[in-house]
C-alpha positions, -999 to +999 in steps of 0.1 A: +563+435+840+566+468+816+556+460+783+562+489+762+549+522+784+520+499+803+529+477+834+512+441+842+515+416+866+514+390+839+519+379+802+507+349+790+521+337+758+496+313+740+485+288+716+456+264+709+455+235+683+416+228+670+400+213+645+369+235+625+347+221+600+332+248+574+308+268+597+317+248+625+330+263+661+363+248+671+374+220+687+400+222+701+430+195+705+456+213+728+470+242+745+503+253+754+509+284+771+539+303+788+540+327+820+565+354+813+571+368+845+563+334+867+583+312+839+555+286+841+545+267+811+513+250+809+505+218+781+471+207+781+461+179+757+421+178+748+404+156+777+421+175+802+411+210+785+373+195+788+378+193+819+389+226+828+365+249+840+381+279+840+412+293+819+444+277+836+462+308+839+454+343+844+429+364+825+421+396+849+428+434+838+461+435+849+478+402+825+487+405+789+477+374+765+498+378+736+489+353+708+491+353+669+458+360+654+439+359+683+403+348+674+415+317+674+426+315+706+394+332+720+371+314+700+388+282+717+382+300+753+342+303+739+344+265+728+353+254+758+329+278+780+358+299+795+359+332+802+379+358+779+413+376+783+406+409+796+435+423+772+447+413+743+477+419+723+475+404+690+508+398+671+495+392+640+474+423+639+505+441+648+524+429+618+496+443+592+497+477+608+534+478+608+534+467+572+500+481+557+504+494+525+541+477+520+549+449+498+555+416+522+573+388+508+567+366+530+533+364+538+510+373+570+514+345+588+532+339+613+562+322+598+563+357+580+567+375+605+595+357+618+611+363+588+604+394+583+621+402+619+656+377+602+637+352+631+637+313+626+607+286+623+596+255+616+589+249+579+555+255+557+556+215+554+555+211+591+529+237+599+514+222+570+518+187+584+500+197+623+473+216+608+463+189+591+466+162+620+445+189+643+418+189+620+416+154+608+402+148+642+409+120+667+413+092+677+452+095+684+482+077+692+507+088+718+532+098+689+507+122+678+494+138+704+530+142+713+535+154+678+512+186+684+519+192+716+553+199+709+541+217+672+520+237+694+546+246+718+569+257+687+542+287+687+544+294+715+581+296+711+580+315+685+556+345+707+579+343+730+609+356+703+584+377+682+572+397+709+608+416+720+616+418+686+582+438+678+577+457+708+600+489+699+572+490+670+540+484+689+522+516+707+506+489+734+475+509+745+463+513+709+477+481+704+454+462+732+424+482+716+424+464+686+433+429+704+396+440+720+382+442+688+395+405+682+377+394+714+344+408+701+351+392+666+354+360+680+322+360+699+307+375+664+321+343+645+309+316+677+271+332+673+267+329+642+242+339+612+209+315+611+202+301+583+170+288+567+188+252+564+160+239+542+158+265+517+194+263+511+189+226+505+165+233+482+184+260+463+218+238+464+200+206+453+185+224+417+212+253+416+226+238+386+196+230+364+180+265+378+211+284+364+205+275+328+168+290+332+176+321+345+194+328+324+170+322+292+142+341+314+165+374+320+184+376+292+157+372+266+155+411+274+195+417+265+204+388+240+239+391+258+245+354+266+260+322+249+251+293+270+266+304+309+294+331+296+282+372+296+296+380+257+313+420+263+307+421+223+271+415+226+264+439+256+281+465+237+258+459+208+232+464+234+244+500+248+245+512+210+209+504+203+194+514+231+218+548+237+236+538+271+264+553+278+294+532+290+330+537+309+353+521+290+395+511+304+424+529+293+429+495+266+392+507+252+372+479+264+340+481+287+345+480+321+327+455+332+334+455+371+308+449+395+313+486+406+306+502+373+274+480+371+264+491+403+266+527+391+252+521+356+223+503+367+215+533+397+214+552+366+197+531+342+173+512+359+166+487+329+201+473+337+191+461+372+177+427+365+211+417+337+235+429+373+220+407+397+222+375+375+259+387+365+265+392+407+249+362+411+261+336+384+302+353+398+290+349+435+271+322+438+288+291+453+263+279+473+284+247+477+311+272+495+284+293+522+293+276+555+269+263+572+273+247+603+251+216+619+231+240+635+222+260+604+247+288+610+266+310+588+303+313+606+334+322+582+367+340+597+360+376+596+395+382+586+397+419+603+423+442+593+424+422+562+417+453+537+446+483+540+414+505+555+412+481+584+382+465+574+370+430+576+378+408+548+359+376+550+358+350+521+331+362+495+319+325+489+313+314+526+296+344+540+264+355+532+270+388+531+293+385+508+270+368+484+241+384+458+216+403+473+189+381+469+205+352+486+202+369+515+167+362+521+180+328+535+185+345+570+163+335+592+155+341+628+150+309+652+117+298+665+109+325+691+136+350+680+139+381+662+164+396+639+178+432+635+199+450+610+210+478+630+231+511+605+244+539+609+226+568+583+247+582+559+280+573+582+308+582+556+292+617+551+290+625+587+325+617+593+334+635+564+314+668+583+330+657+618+366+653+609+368+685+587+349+707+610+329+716+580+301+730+596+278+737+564+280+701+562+276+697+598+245+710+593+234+690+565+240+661+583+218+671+616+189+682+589+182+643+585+183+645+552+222+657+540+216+652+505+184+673+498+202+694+527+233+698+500+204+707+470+190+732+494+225+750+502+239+748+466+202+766+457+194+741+432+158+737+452+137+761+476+142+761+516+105+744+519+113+714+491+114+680+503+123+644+494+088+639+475+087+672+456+122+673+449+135+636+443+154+635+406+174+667+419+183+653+450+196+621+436+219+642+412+231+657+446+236+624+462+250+606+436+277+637+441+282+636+472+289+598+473+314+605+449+333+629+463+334+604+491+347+580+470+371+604+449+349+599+413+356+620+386+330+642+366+329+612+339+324+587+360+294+608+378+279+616+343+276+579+341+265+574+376+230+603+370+226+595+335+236+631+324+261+651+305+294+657+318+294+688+320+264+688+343+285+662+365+310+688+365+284+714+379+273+691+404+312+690+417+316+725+418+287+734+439+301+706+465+335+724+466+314+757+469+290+745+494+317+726+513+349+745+512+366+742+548+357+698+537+382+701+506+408+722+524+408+697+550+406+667+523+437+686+503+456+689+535+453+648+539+462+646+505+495+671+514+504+653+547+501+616+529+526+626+505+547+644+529+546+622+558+545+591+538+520+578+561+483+582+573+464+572+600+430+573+620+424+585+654+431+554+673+463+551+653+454+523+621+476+534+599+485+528+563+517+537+542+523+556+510+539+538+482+547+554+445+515+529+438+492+552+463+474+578+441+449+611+456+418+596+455+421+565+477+440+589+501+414+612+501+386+581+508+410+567+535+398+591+569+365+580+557+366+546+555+392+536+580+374+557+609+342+544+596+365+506+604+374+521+638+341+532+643+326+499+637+352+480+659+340+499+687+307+491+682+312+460+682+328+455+716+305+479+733+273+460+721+293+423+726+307+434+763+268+442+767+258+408+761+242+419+730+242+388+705+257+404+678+260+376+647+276+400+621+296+434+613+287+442+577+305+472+567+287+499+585+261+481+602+256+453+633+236+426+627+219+411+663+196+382+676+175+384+704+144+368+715+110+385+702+104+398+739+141+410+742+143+427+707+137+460+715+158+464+745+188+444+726+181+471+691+177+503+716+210+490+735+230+484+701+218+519+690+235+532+722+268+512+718+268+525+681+265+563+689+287+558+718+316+545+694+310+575+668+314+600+697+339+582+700+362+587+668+346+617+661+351+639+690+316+639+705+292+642+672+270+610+674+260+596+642+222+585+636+213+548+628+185+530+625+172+493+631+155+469+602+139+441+623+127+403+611+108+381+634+102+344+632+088+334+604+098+359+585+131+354+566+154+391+563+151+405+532+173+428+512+152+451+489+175+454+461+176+412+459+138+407+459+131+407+426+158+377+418+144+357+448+107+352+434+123+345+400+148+319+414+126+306+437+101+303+410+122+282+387+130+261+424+095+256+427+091+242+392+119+220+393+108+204+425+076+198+411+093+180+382+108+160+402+077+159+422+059+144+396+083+122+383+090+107+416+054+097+422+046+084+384+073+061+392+057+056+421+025+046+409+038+031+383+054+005+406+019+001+427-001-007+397+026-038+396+028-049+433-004-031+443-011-006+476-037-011+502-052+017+524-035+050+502-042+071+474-008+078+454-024+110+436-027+129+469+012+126+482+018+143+447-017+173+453-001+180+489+036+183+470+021+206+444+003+232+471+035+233+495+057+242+467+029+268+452+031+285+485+071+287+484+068+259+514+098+233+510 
């Protein structure tokens, strides 16, 4: 069968119902699937899935499975210890490419795109009505296992219309790439991110009575505080007396975005202690970090979801989206290891790849592109390095990251904590240093607003609007390749059999056990220079591997700090409670009496386990 300019022997239209608990793998309730070329369709209700030991229809190289949002599907085929489809085309992905960048009244799903197409559904009630009979669970009655069958059928129904009706827009080889990406998400979200279960029920069970604290102990340095709510009148008071410079909005109030902080507190140091408790008193819902019975971290990785084709999963349920510090709750299994494997300075190489640039090129290959910028704009000798030449070469990475991310010469000042006209300097030795860069960075700039449209080298594209404006164009090749590049890494290492628990941004994050680690980090490495080759034309991009072995918990530098002071206050709380417990306890001996134990050591043992950060 041709579907748009590639021929297989088979589609397969499909659809599962399931039910997922937070952090929880699915479980699924049915499946209904259609043969387009054989005209078979297939209805499977949950004992008889169970008992299925392989996918009842065809999966090989040659067949099609077309489904909407597909990870659910797959992660249905993982459940249930079946094998995946070998290619994928994802109708839901296909309806944010064709519409990235454009308004959409109605909506993503797939009752959306119908729409969108002038196609009929069922109603949001009804969909509204099976979802939540699938995951309320059984046991059911005929009527309502009849009931979803038939719902899920209507999904299948509704493929089965959607897919003509999109096809004339779809370019089907780059199409089935990114339904291969969805395969390799869904065997990201089924593994899982361990989590130090008993720490987080520690942290959970005093979270509200350690907030209060923290606050008193870190903002007895700013005064910036009434009770839980950050006062913008007092922090400005602050900047005046202690001479701190501050972007302010167009309406001439601070900005007090989590972006600016970031950049303030680079530049002001003294600042970093009053951003993590603001990150963390926004972020933290530990209530909301899903955490499955077997102490993993698995959220929908929503990819696609941000216009550069990113992932966009919940902020609250996945740790990564979380403050820095809380990120020390990752923790390997009993026997297993942990590595955080990056690429180095990934947005700056493609910048050098894509433009041909080949000053920056070079900078790139020197190991070091930001002393490597200092170097070729003459601001330091040929023989300086990182240790003799560190305050210049942050000015010089602080610009370069901003070029990256289209900041102006005010915004920079604020970033290195100088004037603006040295900011301005630092800009015009980049466009010096790196002139065939911004000729090639104009051009995207030109071809945006002429074309109306722009796009990476597997095709992700997103569309111009009067709303678009020159510097997120000019960051778009960046960060959407940098998406692409990522998606391929993450099929390469998965296909490998690599056990890759996470994508975070520009960086894989994989379990192995302790004897396997290396091999699993050296083989990630490979997959992640194979996918820069990749998207940019042969030039591999470095990376390099952070591992954590059991004990140890992973740690994130710039969140260490807050840990020992949260985990402090934890520790005295529990001891509160501790030694409240056992007075009580005592207290109830001396009337009834105890034979054969001591009450006093329970509470010693309690004091030294907690003293040593043990729960």
């Amino acid at each position: 069968m041709q579907v748009g300019a590639v021929k297989f022997s088979e589609v397969v239209l499909a659809d599962f119902e399931f039910g997922a608990p937070p952090g929880q793998p699915p479980n699924p309730r049915c499946l209904v699937a259609y043969e387009l070329v054989s005209g078979r369709t297939i209805r499977l209700w949950e004992d008889a899935l169970v008992r299925q030991k392989t996918p009842p229809y065809p999966i090989d190289r040659d067949v099609l499975f077309v489904a909407y949002y597909a990870i659910a599907e797959v992660s249905c085929h993982l459940a249930l210890g079946w094998q995946t489809p070998s290619r994928i085309l994802d109708l839901y992905v296909e309806f944010l490419h064709l519409t990235n960048g454009h308004s959409t009244p109605f909506g993503k799903s797939q009752l959306g795109a119908l729409a969108a197409f002038g196609l009929d559904g069922i109603t949001t009630a009804e969909k509204d009505e099976m979802r939540k009979l699938a995951l309320r669970g059984g046991p059911y009655t005929a009527d309502e296992e009849r009931a979803l069958l038939e719902y899920c059928e209507t999904d299948v129904d509704a493929l089965r219309r959607l897919l003509p009706a999109m096809l004339p827009h779809i370019d089907v080889p780059k199409a089935v790439l990114r339904g291969r990406y969805m395969a390799a998400a869904a065997r990201m979200e089924h593994h899982g991110i361990p989590i130090d279960t008993n720490a987080l029920a520690l942290l959970r069970r005093n979270w509200g009575d350690a907030q209060a604290d923290l606050i008193r102990r870190i903002d007895a340095d700013y005064g910036v505080y009434e009770g839980t709510t950050f006062k913008a009148d007092r922090f400005a008071g602050y900047l005046a007396r202690n001479n701190i410079p501050w972007l302010r909005l167009e309406s001439g109030k601070l900005a007090l975005d989590d972006e600016t902080f970031r950049d303030m507190a680079h530049a002001y140091p003294v600042l970093n202690p009053l951003r993590e408790l603001r990150s963390t008193l926004s972020r933290m819902h530990l209530e909301k970090l899903a955490v499955g019975a077997d102490g993993r971290n698995r959220v929908m990785l929503r990819p696609f979801g941000a216009k550069t084709g990113r992932n966009a999963p919940s902020t609250s349920q996945f740790i990564f989206g979380t403050a820095a510090w809380i990120r020390k709750l990752i923790k390997p299994p009993a026997q297993h290891g942990l590595a955080y494997v990056d690429w180095e300075q990934q947005e700056f190489g493609i910048a050098a790849a894509l433009s041909g640039d080949e000053a920056m090129l070079a900078a790139y290959k020197s190991g070091d592109p930001y002393l490597a910028f200092a170097k070729q704009a003459g601001a330091v000798s040929a023989g300086a390095t990182k240790a003799t030449a560190g305050p210049i070469r942050d000015q010089f990475k602080a610009c370069a990251l901003a070029v990256q991310y289209g900041m102006g010469p005010e915004a920079l000042a604020l970033r290195i904590g100088h004037p603006v006209m040295r900011a301005r300097e630092l800009l015009d030795l980049h466009r010096r240093s790196y002139h065939q860069f911004w000729r090639w960075s104009d051009r995207v700039v030109d071809y945006a607003m002429l074309k109306l449209h722009l796009h990476t080298v597997f095709g992700w594209t997103i569309h111009i609007t009067g709303n678009s404006n020159s510097r997120s164009l000019r960051n778009f090749p960046m960060q959407a390749n940098g998406a692409e590049m990522l998606r391929l890494a993450c099929c390469y290492a998965t296909e490998r059999g690599i056990r890759v628990c996470a994508p975070v941004h520009d960086a894989l994050l994989i379990e192995a056990p302790i004897d396997e680690l290396e091999a699993a980090v050296a083989s990630t490495r490979a997959a992640m220079a194979q996918a820069s080759a990749d998207v940019l034309f042969g030039f591999e991009l470095r990376s390099e591997a952070k591992v954590v072995t059991h004990p140890d918990s992973y740690t994130d530098e710039r969140g260490q700090r807050m840990w020992e002071v949260v985990w402090g206050i934890v520790n005295e709380l529990e001891r509160g409670r501790h030694a409240h417990s056992c007075s009580a306890q005592m207290c109830a001996n001396a009337h009834v009496g105890v034979h054969g134990r001591t009450p006093a050591l329970s509470l010693i043992s309690s004091h030294l386990f907690l003293e040593k950060g043990i729960p």
